[in-house]
C-alpha positions as CSV (number, residue, x, y, z in Angstrom):
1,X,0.0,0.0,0.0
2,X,1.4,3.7,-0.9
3,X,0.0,7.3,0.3
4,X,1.8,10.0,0.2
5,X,3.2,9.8,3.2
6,X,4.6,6.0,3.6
7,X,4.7,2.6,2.0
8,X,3.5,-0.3,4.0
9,X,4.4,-3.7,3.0
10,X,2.9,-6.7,4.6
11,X,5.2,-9.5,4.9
12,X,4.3,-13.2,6.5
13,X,1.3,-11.6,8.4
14,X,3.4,-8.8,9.9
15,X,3.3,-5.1,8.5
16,X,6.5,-2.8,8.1
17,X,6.3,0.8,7.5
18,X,8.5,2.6,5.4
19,X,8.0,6.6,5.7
20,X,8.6,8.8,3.2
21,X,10.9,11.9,2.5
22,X,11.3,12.1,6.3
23,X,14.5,11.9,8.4
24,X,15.4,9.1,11.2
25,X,13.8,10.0,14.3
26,X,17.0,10.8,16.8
27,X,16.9,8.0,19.0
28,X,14.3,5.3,17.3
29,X,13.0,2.8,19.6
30,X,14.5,-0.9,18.7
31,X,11.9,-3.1,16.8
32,X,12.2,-6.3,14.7
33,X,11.8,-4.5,11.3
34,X,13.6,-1.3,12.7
35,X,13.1,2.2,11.3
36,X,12.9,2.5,7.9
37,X,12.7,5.8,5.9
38,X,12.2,6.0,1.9
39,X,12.7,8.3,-1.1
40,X,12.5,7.8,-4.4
41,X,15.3,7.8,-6.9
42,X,13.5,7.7,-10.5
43,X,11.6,4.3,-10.6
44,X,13.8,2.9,-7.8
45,X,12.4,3.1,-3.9
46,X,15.0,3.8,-1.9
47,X,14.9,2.3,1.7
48,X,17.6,3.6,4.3
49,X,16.8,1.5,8.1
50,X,18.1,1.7,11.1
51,X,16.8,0.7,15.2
52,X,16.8,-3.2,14.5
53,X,16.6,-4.8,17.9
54,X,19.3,-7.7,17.7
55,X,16.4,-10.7,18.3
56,X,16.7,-11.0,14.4
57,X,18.4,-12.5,11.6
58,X,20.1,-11.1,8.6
59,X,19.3,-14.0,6.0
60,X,17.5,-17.5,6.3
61,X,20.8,-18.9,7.7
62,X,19.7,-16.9,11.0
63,X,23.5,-14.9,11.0
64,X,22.9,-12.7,13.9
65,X,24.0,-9.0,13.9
66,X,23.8,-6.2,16.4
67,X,21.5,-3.0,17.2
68,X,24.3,-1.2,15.1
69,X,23.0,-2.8,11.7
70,X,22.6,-0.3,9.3
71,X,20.4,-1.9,6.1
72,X,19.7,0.5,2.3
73,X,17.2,-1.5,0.1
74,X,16.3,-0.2,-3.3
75,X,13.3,-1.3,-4.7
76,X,12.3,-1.6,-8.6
77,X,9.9,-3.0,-10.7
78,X,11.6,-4.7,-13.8
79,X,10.7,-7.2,-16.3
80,X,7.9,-5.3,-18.0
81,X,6.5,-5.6,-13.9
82,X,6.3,-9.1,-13.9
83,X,9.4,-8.5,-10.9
84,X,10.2,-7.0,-8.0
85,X,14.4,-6.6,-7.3
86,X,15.5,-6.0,-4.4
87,X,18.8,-4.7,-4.0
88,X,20.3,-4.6,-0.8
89,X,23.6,-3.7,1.4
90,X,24.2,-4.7,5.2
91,X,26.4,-2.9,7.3
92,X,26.8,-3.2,11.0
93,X,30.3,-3.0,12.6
94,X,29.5,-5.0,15.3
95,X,28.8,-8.2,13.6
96,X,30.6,-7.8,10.3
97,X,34.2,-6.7,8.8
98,X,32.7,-4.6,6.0
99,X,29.4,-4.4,4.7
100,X,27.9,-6.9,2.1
101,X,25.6,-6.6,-0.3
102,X,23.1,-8.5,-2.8
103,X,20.4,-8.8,-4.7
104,X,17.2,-10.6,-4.2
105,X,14.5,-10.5,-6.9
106,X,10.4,-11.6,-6.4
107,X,8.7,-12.6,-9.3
108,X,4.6,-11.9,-9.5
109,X,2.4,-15.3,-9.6
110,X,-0.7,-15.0,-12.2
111,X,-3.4,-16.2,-10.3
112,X,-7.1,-14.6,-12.4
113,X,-9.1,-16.0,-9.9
114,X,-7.6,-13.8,-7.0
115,X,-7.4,-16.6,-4.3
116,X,-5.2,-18.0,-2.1
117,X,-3.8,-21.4,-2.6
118,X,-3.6,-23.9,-0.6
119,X,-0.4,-23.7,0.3
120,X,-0.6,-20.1,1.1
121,X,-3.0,-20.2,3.8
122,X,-1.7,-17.7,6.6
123,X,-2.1,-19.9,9.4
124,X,0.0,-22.6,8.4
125,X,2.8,-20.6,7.2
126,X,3.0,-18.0,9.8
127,X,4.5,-20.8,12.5
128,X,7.6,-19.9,14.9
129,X,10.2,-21.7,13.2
130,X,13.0,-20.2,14.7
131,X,11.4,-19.7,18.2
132,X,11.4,-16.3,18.8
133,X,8.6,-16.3,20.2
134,X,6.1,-15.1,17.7
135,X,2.4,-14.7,18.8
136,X,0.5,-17.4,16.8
137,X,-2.0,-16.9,14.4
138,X,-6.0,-16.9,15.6
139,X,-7.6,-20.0,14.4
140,X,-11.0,-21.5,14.5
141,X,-12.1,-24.3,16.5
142,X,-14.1,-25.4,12.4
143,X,-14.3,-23.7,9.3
144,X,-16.9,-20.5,9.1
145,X,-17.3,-21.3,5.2
């Protein structure tokens, strides 16, 4: 979703903000997606986050980092739209020599009807793999439809 204002993407049932043309607040408050702040570049959205707490993981290898990491995505439609890269560079001095970088592209599934599939269902892919304690997902006792 975009306003004016921010982007908000929703990820595995959890929602991160990105605000736009705004600076870091002075002191932001640790969270599990951080701060983020945006700008466009051209076609390209430019992410700059900071205030990660350090209960997270850098990749699906769960590397670890500290509250010092420093993350700029940039964001761009390519492939006619059909995908979403997403460019990004890690920096936090605390956990790493020199910062890294890479590039991790999403492709869009055609799907006319609009519905989920069965494998998508949120509440068996939102589990706590990694046990970090992750509030579980509501579910009914039997199916309302």
């Amino acid at each position: 979703i975009q306003t004016p204002k921010e982007v908000v993407l929703f990820v595995a049932g959890r929602v991160r903000h990105i605000w736009l043309d705004v600076p870091h607040s002075a002191n932001p408050k640790p969270s599990w997606y951080g701060e983020s702040v945006g700008r466009y570049d051209g076609d390209t959205l430019v992410v700059d986050t900071i205030g990660f707490n350090d209960r997270t993981f850098v990749d699906s290898y769960r590397t670890p980092h500290t509250d010092k990491l420093h993350v700029v995505e940039r964001f761009r439609l390519i492939d006619e739209g059909k995908t979403l890269e997403v460019a990004f560079t890690v920096e936090d001095p605390g956990a790493f020599y020199q910062p890294w970088s890479g590039t991790r592209n999403r492709h869009r599934v055609a799907n006319p009807n609009n519905r989920m599939r069965e494998p998508d269902v949120c509440a068996e892919v939102s589990e706590d793999y990694f046990n970090l304690g992750l509030e579980p997902v509501p579910t009914a006792e039997k199916p309302e439809f």
